[in-house]
C-alpha positions as CSV (number, residue, x, y, z in Angstrom):
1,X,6.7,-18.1,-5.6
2,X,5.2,-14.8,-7.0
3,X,7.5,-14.4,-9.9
4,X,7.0,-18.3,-10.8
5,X,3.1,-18.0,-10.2
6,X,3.4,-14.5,-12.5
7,X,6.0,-16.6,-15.2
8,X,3.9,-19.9,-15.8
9,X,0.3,-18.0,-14.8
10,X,-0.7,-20.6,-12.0
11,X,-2.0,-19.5,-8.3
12,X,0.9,-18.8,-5.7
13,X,-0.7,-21.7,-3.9
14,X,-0.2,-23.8,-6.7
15,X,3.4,-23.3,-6.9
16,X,3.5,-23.4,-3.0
17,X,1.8,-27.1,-2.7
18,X,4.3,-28.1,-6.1
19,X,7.6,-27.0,-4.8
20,X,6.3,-28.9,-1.1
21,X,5.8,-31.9,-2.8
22,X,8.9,-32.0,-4.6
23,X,10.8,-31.3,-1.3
24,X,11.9,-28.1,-2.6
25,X,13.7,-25.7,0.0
26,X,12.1,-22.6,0.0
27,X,12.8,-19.2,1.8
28,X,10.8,-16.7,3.5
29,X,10.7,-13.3,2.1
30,X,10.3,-11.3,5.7
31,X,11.8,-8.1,6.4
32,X,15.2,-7.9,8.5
33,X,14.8,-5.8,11.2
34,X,16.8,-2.7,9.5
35,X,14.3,-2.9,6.6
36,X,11.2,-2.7,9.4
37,X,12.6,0.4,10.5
38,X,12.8,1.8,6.9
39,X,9.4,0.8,6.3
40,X,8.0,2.1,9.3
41,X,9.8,5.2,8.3
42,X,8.2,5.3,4.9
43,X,5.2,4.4,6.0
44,X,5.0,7.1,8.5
45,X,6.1,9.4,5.5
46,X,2.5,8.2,3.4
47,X,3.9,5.6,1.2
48,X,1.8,2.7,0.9
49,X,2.5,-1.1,2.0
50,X,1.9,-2.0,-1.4
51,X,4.7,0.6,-2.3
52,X,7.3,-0.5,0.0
53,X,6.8,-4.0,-0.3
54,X,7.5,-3.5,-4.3
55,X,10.8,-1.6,-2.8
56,X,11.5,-4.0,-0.1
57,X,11.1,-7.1,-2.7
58,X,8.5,-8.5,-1.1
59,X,4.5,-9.1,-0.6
60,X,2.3,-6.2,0.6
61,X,0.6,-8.6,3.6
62,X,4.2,-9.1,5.1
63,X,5.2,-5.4,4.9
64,X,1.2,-4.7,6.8
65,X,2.3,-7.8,9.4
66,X,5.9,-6.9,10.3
67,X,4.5,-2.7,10.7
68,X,1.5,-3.9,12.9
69,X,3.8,-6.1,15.5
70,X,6.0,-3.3,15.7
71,X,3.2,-1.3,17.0
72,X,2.5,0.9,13.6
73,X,-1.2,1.8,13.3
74,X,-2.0,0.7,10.1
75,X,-4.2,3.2,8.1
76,X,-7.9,2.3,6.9
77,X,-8.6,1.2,3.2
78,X,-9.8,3.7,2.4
79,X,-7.5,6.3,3.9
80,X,-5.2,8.0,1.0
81,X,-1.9,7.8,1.5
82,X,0.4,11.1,2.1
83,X,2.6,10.6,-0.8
């Protein structure tokens, strides 16, 4: 949905609410549980969510969801990263 919302420069929600109406399948871009331990990892190393979700091919709000249920505590905003 990103890449399309990026390609025709249209809201992700837009793209969301089209491909629903049409019926469209559509996959989830979550992390599989090897790639939560790598991010956790890399996270514990400084890196940001925003960095390892551009590694992980994914969004930065799933990386800072799947870290938080796996007990991570996330940094502030405003915290700089260690990297």
């Amino acid at each position: 949905m990103y890449e399309l919302s990026d390609q025709f420069e249209i809201d992700r929600k837009t793209v969301s609410r089209t491909l629903r109406r049409h019926n469209t399948p559509m996959r989830r871009t979550g992390l599989r549980p090897d790639q939560v331990d790598e991010a956790t990892q890399l996270y514990e190393d400084g890196w940001s969510t925003a960095q390892i979700a551009e590694r992980m091919n994914t969004n930065h709000r799933t990386v800072q969801r799947r870290l938080s249920e796996h007990g991570v505590t996330m940094r502030g905003t405003h915290e700089p990263s260690r990297s």
